[in-house]
MIDREN-568367 format. One record per residue: x, y, z of N, C-alpha, C in turn; residue in one letter. Coordinates in Angstrom, 3 decimals. Each point is the difference from the previous one (the first is absolute). Last residue first. Layout:
<nodes>
<node n_east="X" n_north="Y" n_up="Z" ca_east="X" ca_north="Y" ca_up="Z" c_east="X" c_north="Y" c_up="Z" resn="A"/>
...
</nodes>
This chain:
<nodes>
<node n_east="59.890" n_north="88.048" n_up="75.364" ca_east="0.146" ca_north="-0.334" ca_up="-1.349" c_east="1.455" c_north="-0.430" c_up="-0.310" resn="X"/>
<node n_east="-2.724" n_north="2.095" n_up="3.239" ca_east="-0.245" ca_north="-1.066" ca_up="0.674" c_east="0.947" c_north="-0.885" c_up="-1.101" resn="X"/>
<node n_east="-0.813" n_north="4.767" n_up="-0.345" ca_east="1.042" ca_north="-0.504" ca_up="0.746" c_east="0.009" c_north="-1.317" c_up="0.563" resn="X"/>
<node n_east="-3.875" n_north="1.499" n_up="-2.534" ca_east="1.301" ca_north="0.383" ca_up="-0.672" c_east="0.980" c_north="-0.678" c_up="0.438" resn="X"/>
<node n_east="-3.731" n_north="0.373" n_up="2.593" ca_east="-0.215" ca_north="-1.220" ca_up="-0.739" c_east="1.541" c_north="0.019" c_up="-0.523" resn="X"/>
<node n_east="-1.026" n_north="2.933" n_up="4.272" ca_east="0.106" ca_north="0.722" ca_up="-1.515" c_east="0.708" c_north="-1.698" c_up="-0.754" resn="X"/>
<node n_east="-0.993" n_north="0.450" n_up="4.721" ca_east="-1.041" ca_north="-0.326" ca_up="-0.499" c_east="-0.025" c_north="0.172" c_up="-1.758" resn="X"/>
<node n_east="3.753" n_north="-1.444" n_up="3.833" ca_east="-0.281" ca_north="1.340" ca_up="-0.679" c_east="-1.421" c_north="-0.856" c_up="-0.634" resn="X"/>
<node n_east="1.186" n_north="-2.258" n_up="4.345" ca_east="0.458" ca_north="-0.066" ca_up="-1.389" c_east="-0.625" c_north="1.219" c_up="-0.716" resn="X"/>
<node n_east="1.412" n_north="-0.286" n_up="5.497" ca_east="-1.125" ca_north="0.434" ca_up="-1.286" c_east="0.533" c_north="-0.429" c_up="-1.117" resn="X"/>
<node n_east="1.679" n_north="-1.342" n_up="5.437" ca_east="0.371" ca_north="0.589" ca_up="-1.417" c_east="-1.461" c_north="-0.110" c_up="-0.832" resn="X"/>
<node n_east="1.544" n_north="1.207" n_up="5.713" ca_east="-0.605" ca_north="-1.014" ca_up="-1.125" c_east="0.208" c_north="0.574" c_up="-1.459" resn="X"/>
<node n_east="1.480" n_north="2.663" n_up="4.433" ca_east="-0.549" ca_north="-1.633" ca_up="0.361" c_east="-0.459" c_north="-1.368" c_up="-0.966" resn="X"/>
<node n_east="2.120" n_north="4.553" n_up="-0.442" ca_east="0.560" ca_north="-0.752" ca_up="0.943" c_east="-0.166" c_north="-1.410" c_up="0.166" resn="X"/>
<node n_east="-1.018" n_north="1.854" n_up="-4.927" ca_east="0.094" ca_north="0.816" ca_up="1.321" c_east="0.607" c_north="-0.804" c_up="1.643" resn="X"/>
<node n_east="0.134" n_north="-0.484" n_up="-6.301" ca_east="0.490" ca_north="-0.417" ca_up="1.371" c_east="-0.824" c_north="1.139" c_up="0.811" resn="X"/>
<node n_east="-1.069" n_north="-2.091" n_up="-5.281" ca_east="0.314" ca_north="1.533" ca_up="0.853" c_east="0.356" c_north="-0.704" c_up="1.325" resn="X"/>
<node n_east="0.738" n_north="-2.569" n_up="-4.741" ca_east="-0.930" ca_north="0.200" ca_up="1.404" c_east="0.806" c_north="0.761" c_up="0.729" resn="X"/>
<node n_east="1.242" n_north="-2.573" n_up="-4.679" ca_east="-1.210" ca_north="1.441" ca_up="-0.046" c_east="-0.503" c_north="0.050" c_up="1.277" resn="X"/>
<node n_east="5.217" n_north="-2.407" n_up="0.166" ca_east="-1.858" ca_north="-0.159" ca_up="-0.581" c_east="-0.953" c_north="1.062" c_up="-0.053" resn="X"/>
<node n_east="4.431" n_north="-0.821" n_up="1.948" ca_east="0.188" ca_north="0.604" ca_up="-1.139" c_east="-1.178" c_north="-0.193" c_up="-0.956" resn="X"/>
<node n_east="0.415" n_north="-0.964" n_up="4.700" ca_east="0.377" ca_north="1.251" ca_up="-0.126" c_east="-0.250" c_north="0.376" c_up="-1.456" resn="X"/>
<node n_east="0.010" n_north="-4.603" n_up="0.991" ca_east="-1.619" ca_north="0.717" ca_up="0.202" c_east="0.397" c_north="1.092" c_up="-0.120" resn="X"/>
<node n_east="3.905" n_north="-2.646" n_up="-0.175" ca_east="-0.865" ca_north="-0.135" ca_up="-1.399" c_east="-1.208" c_north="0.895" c_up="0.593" resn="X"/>
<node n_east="2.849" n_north="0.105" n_up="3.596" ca_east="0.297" ca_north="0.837" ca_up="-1.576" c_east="-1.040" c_north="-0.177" c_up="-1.022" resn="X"/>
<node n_east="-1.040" n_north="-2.059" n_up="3.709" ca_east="0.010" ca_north="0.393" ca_up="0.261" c_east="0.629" c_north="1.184" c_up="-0.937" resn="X"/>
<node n_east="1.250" n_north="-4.309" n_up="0.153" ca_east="-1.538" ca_north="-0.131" ca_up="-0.192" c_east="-0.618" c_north="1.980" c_up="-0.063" resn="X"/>
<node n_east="4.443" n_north="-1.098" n_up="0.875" ca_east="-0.069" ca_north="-0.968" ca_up="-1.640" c_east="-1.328" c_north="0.840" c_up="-0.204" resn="X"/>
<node n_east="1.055" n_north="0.279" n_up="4.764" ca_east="0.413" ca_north="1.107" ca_up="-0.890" c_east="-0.446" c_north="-0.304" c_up="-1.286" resn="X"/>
<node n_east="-0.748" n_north="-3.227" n_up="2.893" ca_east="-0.913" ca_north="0.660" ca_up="0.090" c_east="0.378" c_north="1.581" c_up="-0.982" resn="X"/>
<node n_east="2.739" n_north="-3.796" n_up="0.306" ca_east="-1.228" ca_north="-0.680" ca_up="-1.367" c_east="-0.534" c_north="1.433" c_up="0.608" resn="X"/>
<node n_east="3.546" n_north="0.599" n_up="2.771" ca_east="0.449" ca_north="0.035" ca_up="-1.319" c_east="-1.426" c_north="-0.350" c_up="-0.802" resn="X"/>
<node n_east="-0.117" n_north="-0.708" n_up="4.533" ca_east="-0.289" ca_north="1.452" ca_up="-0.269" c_east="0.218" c_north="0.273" c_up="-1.628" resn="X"/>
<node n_east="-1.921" n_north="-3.802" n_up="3.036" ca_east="1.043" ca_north="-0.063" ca_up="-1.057" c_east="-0.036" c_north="1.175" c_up="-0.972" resn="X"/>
<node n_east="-1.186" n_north="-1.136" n_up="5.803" ca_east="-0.569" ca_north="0.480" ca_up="-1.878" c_east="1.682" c_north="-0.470" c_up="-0.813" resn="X"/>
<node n_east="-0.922" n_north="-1.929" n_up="5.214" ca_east="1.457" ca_north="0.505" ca_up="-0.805" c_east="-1.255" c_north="0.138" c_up="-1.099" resn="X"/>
<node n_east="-1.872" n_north="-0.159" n_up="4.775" ca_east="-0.528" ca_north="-0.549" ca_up="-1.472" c_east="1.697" c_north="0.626" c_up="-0.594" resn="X"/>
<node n_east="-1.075" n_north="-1.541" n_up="5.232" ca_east="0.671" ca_north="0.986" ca_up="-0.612" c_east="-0.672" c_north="-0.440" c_up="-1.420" resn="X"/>
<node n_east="-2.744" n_north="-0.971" n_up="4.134" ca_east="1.085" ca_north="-0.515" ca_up="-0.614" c_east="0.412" c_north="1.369" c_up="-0.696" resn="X"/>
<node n_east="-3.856" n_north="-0.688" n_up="3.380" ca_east="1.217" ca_north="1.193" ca_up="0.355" c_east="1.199" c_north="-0.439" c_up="-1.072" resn="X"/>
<node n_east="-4.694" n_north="-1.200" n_up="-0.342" ca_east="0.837" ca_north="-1.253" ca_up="0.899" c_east="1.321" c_north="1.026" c_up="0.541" resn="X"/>
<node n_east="-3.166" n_north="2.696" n_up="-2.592" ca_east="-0.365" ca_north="-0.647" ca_up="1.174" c_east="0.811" c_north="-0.702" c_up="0.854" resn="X"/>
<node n_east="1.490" n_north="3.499" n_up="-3.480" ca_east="-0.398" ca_north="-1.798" ca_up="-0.021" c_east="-0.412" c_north="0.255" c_up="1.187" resn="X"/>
<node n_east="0.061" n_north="4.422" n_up="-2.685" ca_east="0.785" ca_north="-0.544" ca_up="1.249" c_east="-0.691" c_north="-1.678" c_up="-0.018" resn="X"/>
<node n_east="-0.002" n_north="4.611" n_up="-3.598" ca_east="-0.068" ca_north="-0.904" ca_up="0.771" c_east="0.284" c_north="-1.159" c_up="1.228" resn="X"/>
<node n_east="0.579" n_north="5.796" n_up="-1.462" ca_east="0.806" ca_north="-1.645" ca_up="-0.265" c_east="-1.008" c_north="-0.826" c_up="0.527" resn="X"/>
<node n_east="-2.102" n_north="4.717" n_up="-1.701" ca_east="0.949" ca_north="-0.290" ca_up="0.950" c_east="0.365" c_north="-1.717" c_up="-0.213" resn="X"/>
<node n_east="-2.211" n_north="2.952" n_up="-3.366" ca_east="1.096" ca_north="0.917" ca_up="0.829" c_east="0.510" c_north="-0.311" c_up="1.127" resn="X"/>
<node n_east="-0.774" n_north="-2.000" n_up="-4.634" ca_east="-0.447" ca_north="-0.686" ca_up="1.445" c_east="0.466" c_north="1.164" c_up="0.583" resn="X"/>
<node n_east="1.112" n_north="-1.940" n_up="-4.584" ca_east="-1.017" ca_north="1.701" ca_up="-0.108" c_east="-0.387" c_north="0.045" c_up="1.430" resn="X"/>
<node n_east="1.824" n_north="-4.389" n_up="-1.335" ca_east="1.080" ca_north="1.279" ca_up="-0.264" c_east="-0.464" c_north="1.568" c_up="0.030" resn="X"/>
<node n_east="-1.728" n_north="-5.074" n_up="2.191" ca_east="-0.280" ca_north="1.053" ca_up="-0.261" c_east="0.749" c_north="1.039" c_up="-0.582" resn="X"/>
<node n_east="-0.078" n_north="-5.319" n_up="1.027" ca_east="0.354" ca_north="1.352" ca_up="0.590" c_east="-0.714" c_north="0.667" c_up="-1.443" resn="X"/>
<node n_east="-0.222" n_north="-5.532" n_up="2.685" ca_east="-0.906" ca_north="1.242" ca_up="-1.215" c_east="0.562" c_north="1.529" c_up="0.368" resn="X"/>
<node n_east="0.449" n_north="-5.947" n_up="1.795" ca_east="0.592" ca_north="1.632" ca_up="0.060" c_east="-0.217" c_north="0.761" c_up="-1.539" resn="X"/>
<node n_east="-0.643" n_north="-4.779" n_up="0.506" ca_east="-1.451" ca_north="0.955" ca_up="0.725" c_east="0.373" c_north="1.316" c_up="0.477" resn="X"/>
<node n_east="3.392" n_north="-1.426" n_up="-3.502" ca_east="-0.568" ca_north="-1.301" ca_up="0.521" c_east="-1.536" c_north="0.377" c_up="0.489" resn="X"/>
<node n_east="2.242" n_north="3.630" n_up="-2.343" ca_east="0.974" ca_north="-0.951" ca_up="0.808" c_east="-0.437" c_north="-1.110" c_up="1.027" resn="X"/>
<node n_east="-1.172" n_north="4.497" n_up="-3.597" ca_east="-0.904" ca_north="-1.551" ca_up="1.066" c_east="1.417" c_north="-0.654" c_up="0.112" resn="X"/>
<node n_east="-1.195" n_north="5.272" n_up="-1.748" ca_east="0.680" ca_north="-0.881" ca_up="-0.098" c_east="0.042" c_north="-1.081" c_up="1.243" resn="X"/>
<node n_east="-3.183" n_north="3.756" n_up="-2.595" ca_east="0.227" ca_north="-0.479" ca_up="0.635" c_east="0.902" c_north="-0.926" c_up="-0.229" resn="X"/>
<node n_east="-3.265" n_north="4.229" n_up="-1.920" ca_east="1.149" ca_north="-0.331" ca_up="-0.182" c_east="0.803" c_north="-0.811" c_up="1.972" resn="X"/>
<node n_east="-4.237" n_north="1.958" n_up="-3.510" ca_east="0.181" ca_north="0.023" ca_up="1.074" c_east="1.276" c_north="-1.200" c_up="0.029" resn="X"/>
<node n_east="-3.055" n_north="4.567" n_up="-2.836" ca_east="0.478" ca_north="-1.591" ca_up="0.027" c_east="0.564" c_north="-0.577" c_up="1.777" resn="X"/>
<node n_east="-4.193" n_north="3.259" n_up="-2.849" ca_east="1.069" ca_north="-0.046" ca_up="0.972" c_east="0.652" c_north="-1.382" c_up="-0.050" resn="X"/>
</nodes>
């Protein structure tokens, strides 16, 4: 299983999260939605199965290739 996170200082999100994080201090976080798409294509197009919550790298070696 992989696990997939984007850090923004001690702010840590979740793109597989079924619900939003929330800051404590009550601040606003601005993501930098664009690097997260970038990031986020390149893994789509990688040997790993998706379900809601988390990604699988295919186990078939071949496709690792």
């Amino acid at each position: 299983m992989l696990k997939l996170e984007y850090h923004y200082g001690s702010q840590v999100f979740d793109p597989f999260a079924l619900t939003e994080s929330v800051d404590p201090d009550g601040r606003i976080m601005i993501r930098d939605m664009e690097t997260e798409a970038k990031i986020m294509h390149r893994i789509e197009a990688a040997p790993v199965h998706f379900s809601e919550t988390q990604m699988v790298v295919n186990s078939d070696e071949a496709s690792l290739l």
